[in-house]
DRENSETOR-204328 format. One record per residue (C-alpha): residue number from 1; residue in three letters; x, y, z. Coordinates in pm, 1 decimal. Example, Ala and Ser with C-alpha at 12.3 -4.5 7.8 and 13.67 -1.06 7.14 Angstrom:
DRENSETOR-204328
- n; res; px; py; pz
- 1; ala; 1230.0; -450.0; 780.0
- 2; ser; 1367.0; -106.0; 714.0
end
This chain:
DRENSETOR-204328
- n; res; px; py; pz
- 1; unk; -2319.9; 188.3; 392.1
- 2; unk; -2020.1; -21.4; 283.5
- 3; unk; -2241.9; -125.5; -66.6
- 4; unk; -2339.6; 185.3; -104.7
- 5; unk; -1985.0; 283.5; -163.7
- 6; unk; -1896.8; 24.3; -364.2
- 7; unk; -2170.3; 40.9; -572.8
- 8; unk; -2095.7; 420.7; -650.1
- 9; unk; -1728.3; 320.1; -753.0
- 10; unk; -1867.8; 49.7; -1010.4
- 11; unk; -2100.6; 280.9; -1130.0
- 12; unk; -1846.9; 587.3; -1162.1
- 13; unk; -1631.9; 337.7; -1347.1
- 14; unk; -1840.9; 292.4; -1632.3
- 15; unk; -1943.6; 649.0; -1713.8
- 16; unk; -1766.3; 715.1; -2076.0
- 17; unk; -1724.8; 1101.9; -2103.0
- 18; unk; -1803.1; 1314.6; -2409.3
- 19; unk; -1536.8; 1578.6; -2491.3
- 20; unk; -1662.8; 1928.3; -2410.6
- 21; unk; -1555.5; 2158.1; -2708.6
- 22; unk; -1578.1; 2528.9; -2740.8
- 23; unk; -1575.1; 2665.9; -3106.9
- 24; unk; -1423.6; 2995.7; -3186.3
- 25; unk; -1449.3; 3186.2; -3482.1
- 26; unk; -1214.9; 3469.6; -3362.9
- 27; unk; -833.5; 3480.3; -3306.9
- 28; unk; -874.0; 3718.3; -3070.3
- 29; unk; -1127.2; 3566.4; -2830.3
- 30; unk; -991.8; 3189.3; -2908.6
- 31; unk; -628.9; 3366.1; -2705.0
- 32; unk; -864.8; 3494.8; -2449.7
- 33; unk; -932.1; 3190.3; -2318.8
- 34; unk; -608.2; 3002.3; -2352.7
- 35; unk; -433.7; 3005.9; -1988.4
- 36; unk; -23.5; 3047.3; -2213.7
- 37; unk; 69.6; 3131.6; -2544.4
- 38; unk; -19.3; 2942.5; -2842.1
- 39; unk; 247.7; 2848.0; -3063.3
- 40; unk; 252.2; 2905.4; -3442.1
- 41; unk; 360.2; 2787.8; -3770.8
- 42; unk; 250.2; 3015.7; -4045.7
- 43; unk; 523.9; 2867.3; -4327.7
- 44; unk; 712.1; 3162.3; -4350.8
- 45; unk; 1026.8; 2976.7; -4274.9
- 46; unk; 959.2; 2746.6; -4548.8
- 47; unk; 1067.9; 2792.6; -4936.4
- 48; unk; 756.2; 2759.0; -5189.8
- 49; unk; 738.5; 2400.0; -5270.1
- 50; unk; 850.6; 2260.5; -5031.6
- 51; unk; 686.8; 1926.0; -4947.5
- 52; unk; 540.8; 1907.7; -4594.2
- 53; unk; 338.6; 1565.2; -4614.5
- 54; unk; 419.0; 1379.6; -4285.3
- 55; unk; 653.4; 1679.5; -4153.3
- 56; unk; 669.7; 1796.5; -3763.7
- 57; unk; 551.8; 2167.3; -3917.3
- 58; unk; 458.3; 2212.9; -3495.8
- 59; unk; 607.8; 2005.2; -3202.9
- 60; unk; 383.1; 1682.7; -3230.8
- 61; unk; 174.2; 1832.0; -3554.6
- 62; unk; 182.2; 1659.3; -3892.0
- 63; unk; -20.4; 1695.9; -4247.9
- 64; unk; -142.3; 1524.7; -4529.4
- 65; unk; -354.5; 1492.0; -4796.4
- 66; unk; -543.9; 1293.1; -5034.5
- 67; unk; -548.8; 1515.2; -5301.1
- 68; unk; -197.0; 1552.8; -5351.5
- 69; unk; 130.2; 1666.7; -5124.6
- 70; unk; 103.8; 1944.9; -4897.7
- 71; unk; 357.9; 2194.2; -5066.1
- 72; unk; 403.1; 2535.6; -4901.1
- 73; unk; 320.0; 2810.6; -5192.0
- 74; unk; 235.4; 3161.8; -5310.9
- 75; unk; 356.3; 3520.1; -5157.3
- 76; unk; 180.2; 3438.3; -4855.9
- 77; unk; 331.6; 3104.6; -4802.8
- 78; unk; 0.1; 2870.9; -4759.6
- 79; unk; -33.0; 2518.9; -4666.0
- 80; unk; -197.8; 2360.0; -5036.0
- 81; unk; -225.6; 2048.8; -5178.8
- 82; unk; -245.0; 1963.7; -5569.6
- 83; unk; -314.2; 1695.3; -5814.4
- 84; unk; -558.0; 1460.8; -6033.6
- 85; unk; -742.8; 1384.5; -5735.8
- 86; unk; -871.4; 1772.8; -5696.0
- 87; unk; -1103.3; 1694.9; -5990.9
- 88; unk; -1312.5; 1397.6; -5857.7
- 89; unk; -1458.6; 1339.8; -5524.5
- 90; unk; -1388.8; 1499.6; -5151.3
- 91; unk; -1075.6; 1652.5; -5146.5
- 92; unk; -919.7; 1683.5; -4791.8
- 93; unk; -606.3; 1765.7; -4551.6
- 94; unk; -575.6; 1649.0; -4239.6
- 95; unk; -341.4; 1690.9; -3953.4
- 96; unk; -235.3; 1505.3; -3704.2
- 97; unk; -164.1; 1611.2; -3343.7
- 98; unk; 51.4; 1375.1; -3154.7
- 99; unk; 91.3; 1539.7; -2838.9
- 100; unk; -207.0; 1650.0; -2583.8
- 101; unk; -308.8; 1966.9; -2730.9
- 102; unk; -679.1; 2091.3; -2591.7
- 103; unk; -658.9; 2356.5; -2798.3
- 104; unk; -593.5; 2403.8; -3179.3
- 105; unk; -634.1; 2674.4; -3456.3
- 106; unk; -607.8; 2730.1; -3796.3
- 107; unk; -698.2; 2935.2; -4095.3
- 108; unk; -885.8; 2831.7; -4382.6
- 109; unk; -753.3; 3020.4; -4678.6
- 110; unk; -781.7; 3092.3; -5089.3
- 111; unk; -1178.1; 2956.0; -4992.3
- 112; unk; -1406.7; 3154.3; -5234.2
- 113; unk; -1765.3; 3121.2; -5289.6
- 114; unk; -1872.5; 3402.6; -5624.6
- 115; unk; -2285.0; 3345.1; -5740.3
- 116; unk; -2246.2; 3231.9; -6096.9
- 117; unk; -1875.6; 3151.7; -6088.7
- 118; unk; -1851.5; 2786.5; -6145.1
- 119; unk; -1451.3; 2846.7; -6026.5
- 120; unk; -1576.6; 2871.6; -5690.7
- 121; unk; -1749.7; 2717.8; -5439.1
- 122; unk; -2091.4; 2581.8; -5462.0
- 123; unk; -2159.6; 2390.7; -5096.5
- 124; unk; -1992.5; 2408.9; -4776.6
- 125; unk; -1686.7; 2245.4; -4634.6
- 126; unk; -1655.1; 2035.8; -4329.1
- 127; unk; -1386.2; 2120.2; -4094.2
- 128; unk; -1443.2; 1789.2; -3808.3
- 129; unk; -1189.8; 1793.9; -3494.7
- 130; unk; -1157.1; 1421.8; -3346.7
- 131; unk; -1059.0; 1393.0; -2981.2
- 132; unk; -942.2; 1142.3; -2770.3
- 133; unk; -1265.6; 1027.5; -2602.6
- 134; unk; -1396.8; 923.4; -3005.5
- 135; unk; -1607.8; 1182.8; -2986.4
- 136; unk; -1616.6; 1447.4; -3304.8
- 137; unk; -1680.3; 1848.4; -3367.3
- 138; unk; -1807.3; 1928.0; -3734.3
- 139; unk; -1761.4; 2220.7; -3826.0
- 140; unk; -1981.9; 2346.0; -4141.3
- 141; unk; -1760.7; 2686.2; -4383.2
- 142; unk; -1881.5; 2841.1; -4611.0
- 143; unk; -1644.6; 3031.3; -4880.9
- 144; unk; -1642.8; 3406.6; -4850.6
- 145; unk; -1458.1; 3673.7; -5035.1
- 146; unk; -1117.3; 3445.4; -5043.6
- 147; unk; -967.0; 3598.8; -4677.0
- 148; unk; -826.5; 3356.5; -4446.6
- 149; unk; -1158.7; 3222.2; -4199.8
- 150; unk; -1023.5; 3137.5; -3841.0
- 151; unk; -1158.1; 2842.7; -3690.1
- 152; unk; -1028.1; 2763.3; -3341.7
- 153; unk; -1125.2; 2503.4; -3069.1
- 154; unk; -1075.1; 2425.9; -2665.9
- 155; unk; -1183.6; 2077.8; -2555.3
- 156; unk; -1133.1; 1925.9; -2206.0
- 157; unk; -1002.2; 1581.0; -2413.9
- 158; unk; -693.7; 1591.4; -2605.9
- 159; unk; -746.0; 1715.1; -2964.5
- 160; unk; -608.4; 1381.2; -3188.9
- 161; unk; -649.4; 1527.0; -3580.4
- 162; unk; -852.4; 1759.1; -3782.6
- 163; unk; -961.7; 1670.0; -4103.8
- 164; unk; -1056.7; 1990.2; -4388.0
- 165; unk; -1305.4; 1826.4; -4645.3
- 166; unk; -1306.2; 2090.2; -4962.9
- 167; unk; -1637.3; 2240.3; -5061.3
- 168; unk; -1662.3; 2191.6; -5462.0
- 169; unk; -1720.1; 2399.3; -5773.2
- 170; unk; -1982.3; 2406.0; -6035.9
- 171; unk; -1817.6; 2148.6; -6242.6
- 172; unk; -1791.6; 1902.7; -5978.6
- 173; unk; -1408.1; 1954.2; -5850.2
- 174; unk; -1275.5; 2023.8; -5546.6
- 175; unk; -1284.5; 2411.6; -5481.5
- 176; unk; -938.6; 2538.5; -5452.0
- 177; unk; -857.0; 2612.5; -5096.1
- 178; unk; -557.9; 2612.3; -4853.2
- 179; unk; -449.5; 2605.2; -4455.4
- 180; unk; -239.3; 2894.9; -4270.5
- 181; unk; -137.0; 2964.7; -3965.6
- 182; unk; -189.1; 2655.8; -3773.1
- 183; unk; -209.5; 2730.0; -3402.1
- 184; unk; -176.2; 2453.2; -3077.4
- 185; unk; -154.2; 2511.1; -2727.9
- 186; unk; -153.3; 2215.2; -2433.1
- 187; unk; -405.9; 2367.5; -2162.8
- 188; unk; -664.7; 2636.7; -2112.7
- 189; unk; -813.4; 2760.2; -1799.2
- 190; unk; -958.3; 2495.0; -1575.1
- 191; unk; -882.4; 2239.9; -1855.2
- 192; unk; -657.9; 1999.4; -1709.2
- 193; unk; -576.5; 1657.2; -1880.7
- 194; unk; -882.0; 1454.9; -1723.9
- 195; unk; -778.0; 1105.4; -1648.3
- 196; unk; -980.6; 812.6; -1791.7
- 197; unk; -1390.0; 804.4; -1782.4
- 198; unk; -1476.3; 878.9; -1399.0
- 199; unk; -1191.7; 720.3; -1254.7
- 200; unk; -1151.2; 1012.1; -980.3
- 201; unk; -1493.8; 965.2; -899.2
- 202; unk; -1422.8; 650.8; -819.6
- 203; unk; -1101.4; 621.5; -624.7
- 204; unk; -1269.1; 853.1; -413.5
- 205; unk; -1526.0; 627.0; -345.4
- 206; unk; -1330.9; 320.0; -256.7
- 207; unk; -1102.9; 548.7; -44.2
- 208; unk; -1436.7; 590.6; 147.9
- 209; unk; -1464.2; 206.2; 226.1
- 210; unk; -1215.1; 184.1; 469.0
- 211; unk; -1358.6; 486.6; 676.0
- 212; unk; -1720.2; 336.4; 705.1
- 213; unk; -1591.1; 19.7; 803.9
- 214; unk; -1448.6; 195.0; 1070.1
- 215; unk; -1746.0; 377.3; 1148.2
- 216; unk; -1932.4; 76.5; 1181.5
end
């Protein structure tokens, strides 16, 4: 009985688990199942060209790009990124989330996709969340009319970056696209924090030793 026990605490110590992630595609239903209120940064607060490269724009929540710096711009006060780079290669933002978020949002906005207009988009984009297990969610967007598309996540692992690859136009460039209203929030319901691997799996086992000692 005693090895038995043991045996299931070694084991339970070496499971690696994979982050279970929920994809949303809706505001409304991605608040549904959050367990508090999100909080937001939409750039309002922010004057138009302002630069926001490696900036706390959320509690814990930074952004960058290789394209250019993030400057907030236009009426509607978007998240974009410019420069030389937008004409060759994968474009790309990414943010960074510092604290234990399991649940993140955003908006992917100014993303276009016309037949015959070599302006717009011509492929998809990859949206790819990376949590704290290693583990990865790709996310495949395709450009609509140029509205805001709301992409939104809940993961029982903590929710380390996001990365927005550009789709491209006809000519080869990176299509012109931006990020809004970036959402976070630390828990949703029955997502706790889980501690490493199995590891409560396997205290519980070796708390079991003692007893079957005793039993013996």
């Amino acid at each position: 009985m005693r090895r038995t026990f043991i045996a299931l605490a070694l084991s339970a110590l070496g499971v690696a688990n994979a982050a279970t992630v929920t994809v949303y595609t809706s505001l409304a239903s991605w608040q549904a199942a959050l367990s508090s209120a999100d909080q937001l940064q939409d750039f309002s607060g922010y004057a138009n060209g302002t630069d926001l490269t490696g900036v706390a724009v959320l509690p814990g929540v930074t952004l960058s790009s290789n394209i250019g710096p993030v400057e907030v711009f236009g009426a509607d006060k978007t998240a974009s990124a410019f420069g030389p780079a937008r004409q060759v290669g994968n474009g790309y933002f990414e943010g960074q989330y510092a604290l234990p978020f399991l649940a993140a949002a955003l908006d992917i906005a100014s993303f276009e996709s016309i037949p015959g207009n070599d302006t717009t988009a011509v492929d998809q984009g990859l949206l790819s969340f990376l949590f704290s297990d290693g583990s990865t969610e790709d996310i495949l967007l395709s450009g609509g009319d140029g509205s805001p598309i709301f992409v939104g996540v809940i993961s029982d692992f903590a929710i380390t970056s996001f990365r927005w690859t550009e789709a491209h136009e006809g000519d080869g460039g990176n299509e012109e696209s931006a990020l809004d209203n970036l959402r976070v929030a630390m828990r949703a319901p029955g997502n706790e924090l889980p501690l490493p691997g199995s590891l409560p799996l396997a205290l519980a086992a070796l708390a079991a030793v003692p007893l079957a000692r005793r039993r013996r």
